[in-house]
Biopython code that builds the backbone (N, CA, C, O; Angstrom):
import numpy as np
from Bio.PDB.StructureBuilder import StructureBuilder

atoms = [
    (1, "UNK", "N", (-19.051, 42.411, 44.426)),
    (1, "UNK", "CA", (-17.942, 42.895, 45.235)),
    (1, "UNK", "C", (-17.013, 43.755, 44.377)),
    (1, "UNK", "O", (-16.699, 43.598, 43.197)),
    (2, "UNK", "N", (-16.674, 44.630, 45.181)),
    (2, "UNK", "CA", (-15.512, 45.499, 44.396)),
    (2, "UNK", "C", (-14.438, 44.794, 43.990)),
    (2, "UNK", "O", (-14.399, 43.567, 44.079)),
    (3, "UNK", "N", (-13.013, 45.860, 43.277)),
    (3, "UNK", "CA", (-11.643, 45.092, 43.310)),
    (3, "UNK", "C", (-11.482, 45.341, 44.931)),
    (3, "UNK", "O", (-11.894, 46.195, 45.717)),
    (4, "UNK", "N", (-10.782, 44.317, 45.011)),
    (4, "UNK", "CA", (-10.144, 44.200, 46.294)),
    (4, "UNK", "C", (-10.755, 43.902, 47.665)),
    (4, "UNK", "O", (-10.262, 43.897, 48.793)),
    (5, "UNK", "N", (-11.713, 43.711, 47.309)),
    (5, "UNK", "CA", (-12.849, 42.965, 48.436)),
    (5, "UNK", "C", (-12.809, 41.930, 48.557)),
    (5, "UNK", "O", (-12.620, 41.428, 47.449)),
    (6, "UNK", "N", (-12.888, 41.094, 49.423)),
    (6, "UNK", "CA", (-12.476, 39.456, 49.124)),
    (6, "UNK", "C", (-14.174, 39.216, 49.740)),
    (6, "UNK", "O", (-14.661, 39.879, 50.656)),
    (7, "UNK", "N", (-14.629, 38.506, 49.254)),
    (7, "UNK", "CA", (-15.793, 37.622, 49.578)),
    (7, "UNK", "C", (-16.026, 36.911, 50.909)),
    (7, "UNK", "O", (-17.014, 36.678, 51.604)),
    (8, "UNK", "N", (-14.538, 36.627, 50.994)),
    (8, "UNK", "CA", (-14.749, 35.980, 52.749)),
    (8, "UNK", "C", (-14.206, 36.847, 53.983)),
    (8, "UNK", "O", (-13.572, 36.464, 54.966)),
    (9, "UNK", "N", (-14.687, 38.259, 53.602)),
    (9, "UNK", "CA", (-15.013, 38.967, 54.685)),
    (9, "UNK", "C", (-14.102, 39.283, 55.978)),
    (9, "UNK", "O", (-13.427, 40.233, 55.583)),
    (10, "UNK", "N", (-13.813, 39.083, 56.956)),
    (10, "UNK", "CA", (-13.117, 39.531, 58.079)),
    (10, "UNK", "C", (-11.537, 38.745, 57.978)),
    (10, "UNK", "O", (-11.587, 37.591, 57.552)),
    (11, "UNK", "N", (-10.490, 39.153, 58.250)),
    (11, "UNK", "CA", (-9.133, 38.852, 58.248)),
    (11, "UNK", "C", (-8.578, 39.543, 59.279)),
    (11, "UNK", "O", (-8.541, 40.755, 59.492)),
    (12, "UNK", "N", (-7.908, 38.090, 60.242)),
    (12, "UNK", "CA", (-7.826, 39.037, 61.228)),
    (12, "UNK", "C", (-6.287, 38.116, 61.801)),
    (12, "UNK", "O", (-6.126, 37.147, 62.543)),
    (13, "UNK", "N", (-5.381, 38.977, 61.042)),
    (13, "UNK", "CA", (-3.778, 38.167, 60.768)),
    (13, "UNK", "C", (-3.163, 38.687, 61.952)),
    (13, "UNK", "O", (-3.472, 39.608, 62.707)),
    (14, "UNK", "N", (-1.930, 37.625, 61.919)),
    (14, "UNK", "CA", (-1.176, 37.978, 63.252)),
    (14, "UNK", "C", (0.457, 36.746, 62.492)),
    (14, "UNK", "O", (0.240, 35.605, 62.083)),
    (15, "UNK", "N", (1.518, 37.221, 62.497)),
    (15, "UNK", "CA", (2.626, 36.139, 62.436)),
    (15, "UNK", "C", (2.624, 35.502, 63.796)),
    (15, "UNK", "O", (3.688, 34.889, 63.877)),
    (16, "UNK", "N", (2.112, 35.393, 64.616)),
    (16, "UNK", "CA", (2.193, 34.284, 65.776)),
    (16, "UNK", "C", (0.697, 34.200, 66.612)),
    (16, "UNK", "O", (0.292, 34.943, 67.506)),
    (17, "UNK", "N", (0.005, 32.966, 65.957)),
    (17, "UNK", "CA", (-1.222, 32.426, 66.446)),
    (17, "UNK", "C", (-0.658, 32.356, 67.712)),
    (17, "UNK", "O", (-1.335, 33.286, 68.152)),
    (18, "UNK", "N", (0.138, 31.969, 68.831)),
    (18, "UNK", "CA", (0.105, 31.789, 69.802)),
    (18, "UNK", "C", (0.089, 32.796, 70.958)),
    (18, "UNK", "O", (0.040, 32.648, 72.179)),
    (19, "UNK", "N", (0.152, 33.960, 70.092)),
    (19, "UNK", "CA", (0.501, 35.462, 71.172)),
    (19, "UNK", "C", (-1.034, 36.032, 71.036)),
    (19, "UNK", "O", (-1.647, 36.320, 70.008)),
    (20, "UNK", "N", (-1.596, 36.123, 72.865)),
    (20, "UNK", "CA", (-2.759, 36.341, 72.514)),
    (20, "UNK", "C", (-2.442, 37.918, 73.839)),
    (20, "UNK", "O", (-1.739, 38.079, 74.836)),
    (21, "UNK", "N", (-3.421, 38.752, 73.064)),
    (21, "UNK", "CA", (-3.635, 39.822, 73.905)),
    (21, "UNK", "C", (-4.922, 40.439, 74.503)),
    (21, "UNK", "O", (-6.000, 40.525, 73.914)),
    (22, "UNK", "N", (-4.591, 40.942, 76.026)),
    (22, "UNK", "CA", (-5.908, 41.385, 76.309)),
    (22, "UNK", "C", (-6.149, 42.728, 75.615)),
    (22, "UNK", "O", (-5.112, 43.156, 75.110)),
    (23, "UNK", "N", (-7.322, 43.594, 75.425)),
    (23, "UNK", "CA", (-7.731, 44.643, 75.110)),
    (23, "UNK", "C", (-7.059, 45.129, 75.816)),
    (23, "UNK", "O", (-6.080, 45.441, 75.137)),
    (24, "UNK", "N", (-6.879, 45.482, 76.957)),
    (24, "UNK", "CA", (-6.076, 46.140, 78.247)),
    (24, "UNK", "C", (-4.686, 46.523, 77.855)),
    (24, "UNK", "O", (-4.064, 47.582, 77.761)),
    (25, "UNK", "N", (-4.393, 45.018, 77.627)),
    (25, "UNK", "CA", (-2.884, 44.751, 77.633)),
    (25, "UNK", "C", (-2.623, 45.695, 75.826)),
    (25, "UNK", "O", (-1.598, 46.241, 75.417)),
    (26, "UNK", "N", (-3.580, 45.597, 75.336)),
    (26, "UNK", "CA", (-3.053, 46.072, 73.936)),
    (26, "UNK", "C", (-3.146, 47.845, 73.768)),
    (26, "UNK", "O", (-2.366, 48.528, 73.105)),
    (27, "UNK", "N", (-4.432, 48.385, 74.638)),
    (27, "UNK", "CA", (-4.253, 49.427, 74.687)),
    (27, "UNK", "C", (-3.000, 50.168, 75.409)),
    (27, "UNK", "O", (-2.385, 51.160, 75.019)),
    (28, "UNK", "N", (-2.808, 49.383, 76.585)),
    (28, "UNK", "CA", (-1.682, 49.742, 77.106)),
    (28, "UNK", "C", (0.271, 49.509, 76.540)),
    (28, "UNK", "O", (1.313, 50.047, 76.916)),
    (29, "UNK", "N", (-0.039, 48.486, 75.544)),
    (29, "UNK", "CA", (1.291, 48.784, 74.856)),
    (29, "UNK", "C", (0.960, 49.881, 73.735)),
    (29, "UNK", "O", (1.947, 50.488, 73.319)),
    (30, "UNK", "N", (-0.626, 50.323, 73.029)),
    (30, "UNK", "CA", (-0.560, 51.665, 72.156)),
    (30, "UNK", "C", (0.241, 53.089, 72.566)),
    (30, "UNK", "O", (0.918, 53.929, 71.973)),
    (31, "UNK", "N", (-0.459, 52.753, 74.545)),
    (31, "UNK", "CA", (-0.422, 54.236, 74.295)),
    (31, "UNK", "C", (1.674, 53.926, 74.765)),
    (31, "UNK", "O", (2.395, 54.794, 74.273)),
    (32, "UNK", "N", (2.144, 53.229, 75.292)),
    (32, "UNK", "CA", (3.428, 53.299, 75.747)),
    (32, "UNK", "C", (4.170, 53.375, 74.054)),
    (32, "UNK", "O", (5.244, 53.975, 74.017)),
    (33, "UNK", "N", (3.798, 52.968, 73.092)),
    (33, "UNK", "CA", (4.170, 53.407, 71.512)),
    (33, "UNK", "C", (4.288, 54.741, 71.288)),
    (33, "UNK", "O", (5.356, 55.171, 70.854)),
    (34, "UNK", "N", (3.267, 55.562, 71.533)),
    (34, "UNK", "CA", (2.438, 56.540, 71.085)),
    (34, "UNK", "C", (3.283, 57.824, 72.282)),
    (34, "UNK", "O", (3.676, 58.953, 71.987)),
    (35, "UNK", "N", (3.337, 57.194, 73.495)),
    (35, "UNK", "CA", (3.355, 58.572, 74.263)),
    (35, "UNK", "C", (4.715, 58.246, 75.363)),
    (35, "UNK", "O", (5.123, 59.131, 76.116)),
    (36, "UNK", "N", (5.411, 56.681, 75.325)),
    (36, "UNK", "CA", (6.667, 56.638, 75.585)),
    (36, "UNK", "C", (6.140, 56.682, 77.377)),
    (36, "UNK", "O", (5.069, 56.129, 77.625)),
    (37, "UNK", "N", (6.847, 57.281, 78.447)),
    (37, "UNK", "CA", (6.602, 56.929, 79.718)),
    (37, "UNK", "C", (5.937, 57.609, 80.542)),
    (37, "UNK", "O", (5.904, 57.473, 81.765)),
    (38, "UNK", "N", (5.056, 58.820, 79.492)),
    (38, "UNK", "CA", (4.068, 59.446, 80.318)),
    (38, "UNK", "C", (3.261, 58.688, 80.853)),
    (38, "UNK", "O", (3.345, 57.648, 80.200)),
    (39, "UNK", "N", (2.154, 58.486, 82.037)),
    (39, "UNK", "CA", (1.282, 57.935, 82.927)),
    (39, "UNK", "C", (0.060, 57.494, 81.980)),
    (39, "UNK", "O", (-0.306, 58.261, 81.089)),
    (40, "UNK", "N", (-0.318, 56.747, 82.099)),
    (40, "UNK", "CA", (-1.482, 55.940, 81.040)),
    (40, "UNK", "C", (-2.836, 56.572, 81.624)),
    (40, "UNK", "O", (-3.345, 56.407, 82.732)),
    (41, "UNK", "N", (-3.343, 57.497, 80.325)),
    (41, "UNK", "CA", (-4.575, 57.750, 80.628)),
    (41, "UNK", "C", (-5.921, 57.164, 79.832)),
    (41, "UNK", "O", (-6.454, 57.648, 78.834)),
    (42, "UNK", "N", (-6.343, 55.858, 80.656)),
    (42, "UNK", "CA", (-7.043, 54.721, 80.154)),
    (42, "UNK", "C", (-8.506, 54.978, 81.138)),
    (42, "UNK", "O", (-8.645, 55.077, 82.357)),
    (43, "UNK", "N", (-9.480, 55.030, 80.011)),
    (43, "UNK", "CA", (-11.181, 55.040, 80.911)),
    (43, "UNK", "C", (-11.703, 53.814, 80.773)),
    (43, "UNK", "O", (-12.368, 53.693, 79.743)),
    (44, "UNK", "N", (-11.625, 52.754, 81.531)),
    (44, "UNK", "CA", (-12.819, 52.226, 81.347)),
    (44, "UNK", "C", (-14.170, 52.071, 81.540)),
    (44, "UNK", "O", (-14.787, 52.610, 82.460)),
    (45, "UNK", "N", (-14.722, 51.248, 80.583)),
    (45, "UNK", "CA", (-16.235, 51.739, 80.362)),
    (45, "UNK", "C", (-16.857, 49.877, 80.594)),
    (45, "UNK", "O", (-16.433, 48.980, 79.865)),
    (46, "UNK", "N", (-17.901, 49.624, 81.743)),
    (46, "UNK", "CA", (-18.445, 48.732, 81.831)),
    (46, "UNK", "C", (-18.887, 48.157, 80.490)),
    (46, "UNK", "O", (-18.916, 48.842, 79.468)),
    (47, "UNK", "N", (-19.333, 46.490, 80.551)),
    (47, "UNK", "CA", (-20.051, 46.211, 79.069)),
    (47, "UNK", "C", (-21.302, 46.609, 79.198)),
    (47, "UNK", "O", (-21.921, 46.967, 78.196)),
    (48, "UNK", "N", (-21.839, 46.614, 80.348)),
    (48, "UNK", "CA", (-23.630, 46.926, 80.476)),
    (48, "UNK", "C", (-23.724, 48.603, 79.536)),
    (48, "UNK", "O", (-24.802, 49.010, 79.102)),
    (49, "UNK", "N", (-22.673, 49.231, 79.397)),
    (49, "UNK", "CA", (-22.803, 50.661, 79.138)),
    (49, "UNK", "C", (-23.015, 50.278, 77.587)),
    (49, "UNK", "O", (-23.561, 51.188, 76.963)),
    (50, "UNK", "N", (-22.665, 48.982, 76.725)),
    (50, "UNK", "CA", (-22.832, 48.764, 76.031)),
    (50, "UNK", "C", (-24.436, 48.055, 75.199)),
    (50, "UNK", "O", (-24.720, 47.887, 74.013)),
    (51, "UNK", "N", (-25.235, 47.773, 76.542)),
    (51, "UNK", "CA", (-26.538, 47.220, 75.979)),
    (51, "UNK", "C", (-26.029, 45.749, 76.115)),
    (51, "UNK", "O", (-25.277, 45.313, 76.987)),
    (52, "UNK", "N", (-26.616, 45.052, 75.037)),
    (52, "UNK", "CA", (-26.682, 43.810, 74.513)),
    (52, "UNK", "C", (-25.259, 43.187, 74.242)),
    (52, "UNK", "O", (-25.358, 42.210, 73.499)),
    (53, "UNK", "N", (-24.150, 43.424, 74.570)),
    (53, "UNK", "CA", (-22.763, 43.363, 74.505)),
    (53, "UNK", "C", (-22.323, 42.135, 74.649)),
    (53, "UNK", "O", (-22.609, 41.717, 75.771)),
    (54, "UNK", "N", (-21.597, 41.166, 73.832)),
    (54, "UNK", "CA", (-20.498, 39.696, 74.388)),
    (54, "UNK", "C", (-18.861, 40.103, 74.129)),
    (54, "UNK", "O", (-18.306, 40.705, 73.210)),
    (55, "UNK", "N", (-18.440, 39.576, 75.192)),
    (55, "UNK", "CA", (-17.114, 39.649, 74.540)),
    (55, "UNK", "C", (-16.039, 38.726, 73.900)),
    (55, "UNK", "O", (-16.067, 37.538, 74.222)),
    (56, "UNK", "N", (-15.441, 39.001, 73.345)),
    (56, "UNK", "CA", (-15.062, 37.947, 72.088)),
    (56, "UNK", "C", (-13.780, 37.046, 73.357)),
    (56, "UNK", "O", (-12.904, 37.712, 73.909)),
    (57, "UNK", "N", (-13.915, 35.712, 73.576)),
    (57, "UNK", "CA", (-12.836, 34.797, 74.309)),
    (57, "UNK", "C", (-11.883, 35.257, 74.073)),
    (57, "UNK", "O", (-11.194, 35.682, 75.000)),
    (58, "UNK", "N", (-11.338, 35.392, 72.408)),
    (58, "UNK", "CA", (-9.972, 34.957, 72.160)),
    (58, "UNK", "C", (-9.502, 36.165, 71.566)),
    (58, "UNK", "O", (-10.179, 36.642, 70.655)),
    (59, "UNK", "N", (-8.479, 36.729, 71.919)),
    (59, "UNK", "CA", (-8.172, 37.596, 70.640)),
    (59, "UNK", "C", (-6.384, 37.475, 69.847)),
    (59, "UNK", "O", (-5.356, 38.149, 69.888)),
    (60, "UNK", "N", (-6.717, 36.556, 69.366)),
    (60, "UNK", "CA", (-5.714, 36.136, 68.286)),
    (60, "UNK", "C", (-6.202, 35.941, 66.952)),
    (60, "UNK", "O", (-7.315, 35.633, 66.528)),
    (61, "UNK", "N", (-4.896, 36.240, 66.280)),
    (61, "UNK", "CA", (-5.175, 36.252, 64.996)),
    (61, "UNK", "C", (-4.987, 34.752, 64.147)),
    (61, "UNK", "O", (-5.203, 33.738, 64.811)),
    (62, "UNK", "N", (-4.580, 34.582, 62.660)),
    (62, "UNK", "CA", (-4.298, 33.818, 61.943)),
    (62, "UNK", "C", (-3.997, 33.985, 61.079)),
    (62, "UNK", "O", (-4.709, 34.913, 60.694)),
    (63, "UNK", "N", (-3.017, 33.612, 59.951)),
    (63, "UNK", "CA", (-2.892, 33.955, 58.755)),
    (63, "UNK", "C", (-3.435, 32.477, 57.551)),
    (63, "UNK", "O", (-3.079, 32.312, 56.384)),
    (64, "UNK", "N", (-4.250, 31.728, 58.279)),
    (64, "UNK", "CA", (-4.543, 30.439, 57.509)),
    (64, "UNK", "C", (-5.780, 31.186, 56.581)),
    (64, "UNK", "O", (-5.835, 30.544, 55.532)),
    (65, "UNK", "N", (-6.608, 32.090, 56.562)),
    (65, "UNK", "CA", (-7.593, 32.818, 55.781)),
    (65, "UNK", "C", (-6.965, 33.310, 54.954)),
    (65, "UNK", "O", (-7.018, 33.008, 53.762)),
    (66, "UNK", "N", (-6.372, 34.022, 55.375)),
    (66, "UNK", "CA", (-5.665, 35.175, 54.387)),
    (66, "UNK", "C", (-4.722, 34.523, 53.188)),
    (66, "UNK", "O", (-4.766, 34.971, 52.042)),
    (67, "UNK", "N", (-3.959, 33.539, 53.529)),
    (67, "UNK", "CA", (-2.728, 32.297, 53.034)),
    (67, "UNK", "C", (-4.039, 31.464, 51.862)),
    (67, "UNK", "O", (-3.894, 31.390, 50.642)),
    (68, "UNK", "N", (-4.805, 31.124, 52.356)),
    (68, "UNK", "CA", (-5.777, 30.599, 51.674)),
    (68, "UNK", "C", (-6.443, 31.219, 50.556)),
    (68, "UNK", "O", (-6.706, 30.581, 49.536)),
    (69, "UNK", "N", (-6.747, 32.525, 50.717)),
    (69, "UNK", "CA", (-7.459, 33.550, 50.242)),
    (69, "UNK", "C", (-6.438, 33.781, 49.000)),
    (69, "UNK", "O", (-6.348, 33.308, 47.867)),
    (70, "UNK", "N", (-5.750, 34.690, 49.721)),
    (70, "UNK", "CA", (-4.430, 35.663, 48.771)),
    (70, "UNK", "C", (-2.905, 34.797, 48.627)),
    (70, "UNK", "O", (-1.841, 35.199, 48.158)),
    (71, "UNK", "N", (-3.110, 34.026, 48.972)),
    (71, "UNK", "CA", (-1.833, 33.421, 49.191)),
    (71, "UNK", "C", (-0.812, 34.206, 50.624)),
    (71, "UNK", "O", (0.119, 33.691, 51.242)),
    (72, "UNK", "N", (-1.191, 35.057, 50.729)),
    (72, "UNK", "CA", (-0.451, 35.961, 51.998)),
    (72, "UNK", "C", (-0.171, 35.092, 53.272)),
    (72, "UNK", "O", (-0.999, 34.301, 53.724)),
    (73, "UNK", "N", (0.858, 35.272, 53.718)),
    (73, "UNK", "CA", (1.613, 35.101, 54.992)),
    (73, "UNK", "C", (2.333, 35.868, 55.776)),
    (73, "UNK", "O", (3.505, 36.141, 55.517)),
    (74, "UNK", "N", (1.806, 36.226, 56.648)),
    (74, "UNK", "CA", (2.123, 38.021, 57.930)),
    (74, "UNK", "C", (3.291, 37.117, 58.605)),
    (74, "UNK", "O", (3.246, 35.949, 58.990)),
    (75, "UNK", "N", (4.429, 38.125, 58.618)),
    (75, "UNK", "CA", (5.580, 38.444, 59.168)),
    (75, "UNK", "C", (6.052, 38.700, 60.205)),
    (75, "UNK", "O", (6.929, 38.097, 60.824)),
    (76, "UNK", "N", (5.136, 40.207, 60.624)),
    (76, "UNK", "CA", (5.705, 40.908, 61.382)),
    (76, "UNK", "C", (5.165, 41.070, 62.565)),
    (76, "UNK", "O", (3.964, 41.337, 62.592)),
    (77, "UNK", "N", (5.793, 40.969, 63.636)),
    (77, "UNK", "CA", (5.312, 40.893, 64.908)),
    (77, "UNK", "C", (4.293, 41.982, 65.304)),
    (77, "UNK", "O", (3.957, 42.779, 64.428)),
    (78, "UNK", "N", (3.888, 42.066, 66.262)),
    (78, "UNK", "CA", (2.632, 42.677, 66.377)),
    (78, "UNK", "C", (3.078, 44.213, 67.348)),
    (78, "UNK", "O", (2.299, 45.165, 67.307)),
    (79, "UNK", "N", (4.315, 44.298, 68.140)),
    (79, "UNK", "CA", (4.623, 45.879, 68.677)),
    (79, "UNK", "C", (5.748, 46.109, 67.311)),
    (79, "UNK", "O", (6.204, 47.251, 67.260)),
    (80, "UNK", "N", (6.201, 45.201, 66.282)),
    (80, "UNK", "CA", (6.917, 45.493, 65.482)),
    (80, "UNK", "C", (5.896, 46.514, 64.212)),
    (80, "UNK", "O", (6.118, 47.492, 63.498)),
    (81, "UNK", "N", (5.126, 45.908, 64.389)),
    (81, "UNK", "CA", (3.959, 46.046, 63.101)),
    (81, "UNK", "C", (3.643, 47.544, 63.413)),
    (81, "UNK", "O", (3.736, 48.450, 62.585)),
    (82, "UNK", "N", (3.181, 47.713, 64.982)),
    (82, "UNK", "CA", (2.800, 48.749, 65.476)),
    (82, "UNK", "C", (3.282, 50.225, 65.290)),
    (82, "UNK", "O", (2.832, 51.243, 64.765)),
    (83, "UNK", "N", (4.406, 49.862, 65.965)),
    (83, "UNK", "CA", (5.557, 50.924, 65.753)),
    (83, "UNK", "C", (5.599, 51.551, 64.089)),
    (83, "UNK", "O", (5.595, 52.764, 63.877)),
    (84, "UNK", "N", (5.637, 50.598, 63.058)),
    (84, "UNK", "CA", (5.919, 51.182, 62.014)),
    (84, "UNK", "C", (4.393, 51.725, 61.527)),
    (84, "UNK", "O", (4.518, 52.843, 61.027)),
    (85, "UNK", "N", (3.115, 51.302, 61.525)),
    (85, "UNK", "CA", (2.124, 52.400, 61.793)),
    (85, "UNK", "C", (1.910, 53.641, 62.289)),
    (85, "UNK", "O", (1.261, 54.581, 61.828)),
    (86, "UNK", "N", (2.731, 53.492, 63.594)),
    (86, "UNK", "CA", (2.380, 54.333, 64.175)),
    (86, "UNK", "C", (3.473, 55.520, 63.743)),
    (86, "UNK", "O", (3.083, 56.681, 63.865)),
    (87, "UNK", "N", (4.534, 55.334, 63.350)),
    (87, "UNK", "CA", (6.162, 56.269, 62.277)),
    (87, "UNK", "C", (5.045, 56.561, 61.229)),
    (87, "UNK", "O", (5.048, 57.742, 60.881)),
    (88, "UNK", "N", (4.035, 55.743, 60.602)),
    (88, "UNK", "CA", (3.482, 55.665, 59.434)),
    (88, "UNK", "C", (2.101, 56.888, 59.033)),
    (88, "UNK", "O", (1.835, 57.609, 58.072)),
    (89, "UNK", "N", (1.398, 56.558, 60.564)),
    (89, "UNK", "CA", (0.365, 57.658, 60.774)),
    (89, "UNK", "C", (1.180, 59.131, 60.969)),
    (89, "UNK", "O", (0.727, 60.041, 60.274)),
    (90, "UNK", "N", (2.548, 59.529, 62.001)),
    (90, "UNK", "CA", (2.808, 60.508, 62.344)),
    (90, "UNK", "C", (3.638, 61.430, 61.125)),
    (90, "UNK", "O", (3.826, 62.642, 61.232)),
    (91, "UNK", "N", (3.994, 60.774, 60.203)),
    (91, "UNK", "CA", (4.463, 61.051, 59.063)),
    (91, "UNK", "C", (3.200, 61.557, 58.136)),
    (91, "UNK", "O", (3.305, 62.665, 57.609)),
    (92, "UNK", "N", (2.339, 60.994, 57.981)),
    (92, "UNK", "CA", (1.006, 60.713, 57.073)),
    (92, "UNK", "C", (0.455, 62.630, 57.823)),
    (92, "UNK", "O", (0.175, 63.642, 57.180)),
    (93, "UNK", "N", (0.503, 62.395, 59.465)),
    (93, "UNK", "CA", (-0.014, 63.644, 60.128)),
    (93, "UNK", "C", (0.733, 65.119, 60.279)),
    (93, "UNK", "O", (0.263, 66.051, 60.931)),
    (94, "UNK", "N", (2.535, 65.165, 59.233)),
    (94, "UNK", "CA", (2.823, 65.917, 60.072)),
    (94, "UNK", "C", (3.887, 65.903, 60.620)),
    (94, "UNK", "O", (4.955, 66.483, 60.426)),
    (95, "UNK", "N", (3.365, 64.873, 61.648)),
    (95, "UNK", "CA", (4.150, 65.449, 63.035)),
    (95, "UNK", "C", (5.221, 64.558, 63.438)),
    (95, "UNK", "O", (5.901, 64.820, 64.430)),
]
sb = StructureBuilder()
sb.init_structure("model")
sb.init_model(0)
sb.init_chain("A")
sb.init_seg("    ")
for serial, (resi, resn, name, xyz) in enumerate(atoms, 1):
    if name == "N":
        sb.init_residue(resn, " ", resi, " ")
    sb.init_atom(name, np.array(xyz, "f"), 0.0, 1.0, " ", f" {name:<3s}", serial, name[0])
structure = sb.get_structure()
């Protein structure tokens, strides 16, 4: 493994195990980040379009891997987190 690769593979943090979001629900707070109160232009795409496809029950995070791992413990809320990515990408782009 490289530096900075951790061995145990997927980390998938959140400061509140209890806040769970749909794909839906998450694309739809991106683009209201991203594009403020223009009309949501969202396609969806069946899973069959996907083949062999499951979809994952749960989608919450944890920081008990990561805390374990690195010692790390996530903070920051998750449209908090967002927002400053998203200041983070448009800066990074520019714009």
């Amino acid at each position: 493994m490289g530096a900075g690769v951790a061995e145990d593979g997927v980390f998938n943090l959140c400061s509140d195990p209890a806040h769970e979001i749909s794909i839906m629900d998450l694309a739809k707070l991106s683009w209201q980040l991203v594009n403020g109160d223009e009309p949501i232009m969202l396609k969806t795409v069946p899973y069959s379009a996907f083949g062999n496809y499951e979809d994952v029950p749960r989608r919450t995070g944890s920081s008990e891997k990561a805390s374990r791992v690195f010692g790390f413990k996530a903070r920051t809320l998750l449209r908090d987190g967002m927002k400053k990515t998203i200041t983070w990408q448009r800066k990074a782009m520019g714009v």
